[in-house]
N, C-alpha and C positions, 0 to 999 in steps of 0.2 A: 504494500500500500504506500502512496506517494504521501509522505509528510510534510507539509511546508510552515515555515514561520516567517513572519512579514511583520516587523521591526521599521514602523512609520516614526521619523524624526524629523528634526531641523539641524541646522548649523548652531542658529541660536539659542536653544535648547539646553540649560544646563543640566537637569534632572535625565537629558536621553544619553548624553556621557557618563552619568550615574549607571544607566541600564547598558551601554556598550558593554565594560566587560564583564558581566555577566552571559552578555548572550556571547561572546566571543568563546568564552571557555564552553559554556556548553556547544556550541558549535564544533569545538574540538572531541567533545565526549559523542557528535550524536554525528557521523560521517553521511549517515542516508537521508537524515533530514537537510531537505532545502531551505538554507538560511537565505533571504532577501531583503536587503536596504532599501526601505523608498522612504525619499527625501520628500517631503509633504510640500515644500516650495519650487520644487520642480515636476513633479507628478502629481496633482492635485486632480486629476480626474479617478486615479487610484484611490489617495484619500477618501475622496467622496464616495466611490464606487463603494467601500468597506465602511462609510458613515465615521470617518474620523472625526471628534472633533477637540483632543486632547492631545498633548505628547507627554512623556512618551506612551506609543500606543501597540501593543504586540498582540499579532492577531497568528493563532495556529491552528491549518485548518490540513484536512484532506479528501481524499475524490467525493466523500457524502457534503463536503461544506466547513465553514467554520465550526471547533471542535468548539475553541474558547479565548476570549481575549482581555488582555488585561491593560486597563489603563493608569500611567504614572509607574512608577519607580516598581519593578516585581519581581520577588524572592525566585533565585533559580529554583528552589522544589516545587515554588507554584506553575512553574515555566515546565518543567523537568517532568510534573504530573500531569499536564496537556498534551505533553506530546509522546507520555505512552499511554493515556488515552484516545490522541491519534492514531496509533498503530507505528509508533517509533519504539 
């Protein structure tokens, strides 16, 4: 099953360099899961498509849809538990 995580940020964003390295190191723990950057000042049809309207904003879903998403600053075990509820 395809796992993906989608990790909406800014530049200006202090709180989403709080959430970088967390997802970075899980991104190291989880090789199958698709980690993706979208930059909400440059992809803004994305944003909206997933109903952004906070940063930071981590949305992990797969082929059935969004699994679960979390907004503002989020514990890797809550992250960690998403996405083997995904099927990671």
């Amino acid at each position: 099953m395809t796992v993906r995580l989608k990790d909406f940020y800014a530049d200006w964003c202090g709180p989403c360099k709080t959430q970088d390295p967390i997802l970075e190191d899980l991104e190291g723990d989880y090789p199958d899961v698709s980690f993706e950057k979208v930059n909400v000042d440059e992809e803004q049809d994305v944003a909206n498509q997933y109903q952004v309207r906070s940063l930071p904003t981590v949305v992990v879903e797969n082929e059935d849809g969004v699994v679960d998403r979390f907004v503002g600053v989020t514990q890797r075990e809550d992250i960690e538990d998403a996405l083997k509820q995904a099927g990671a």
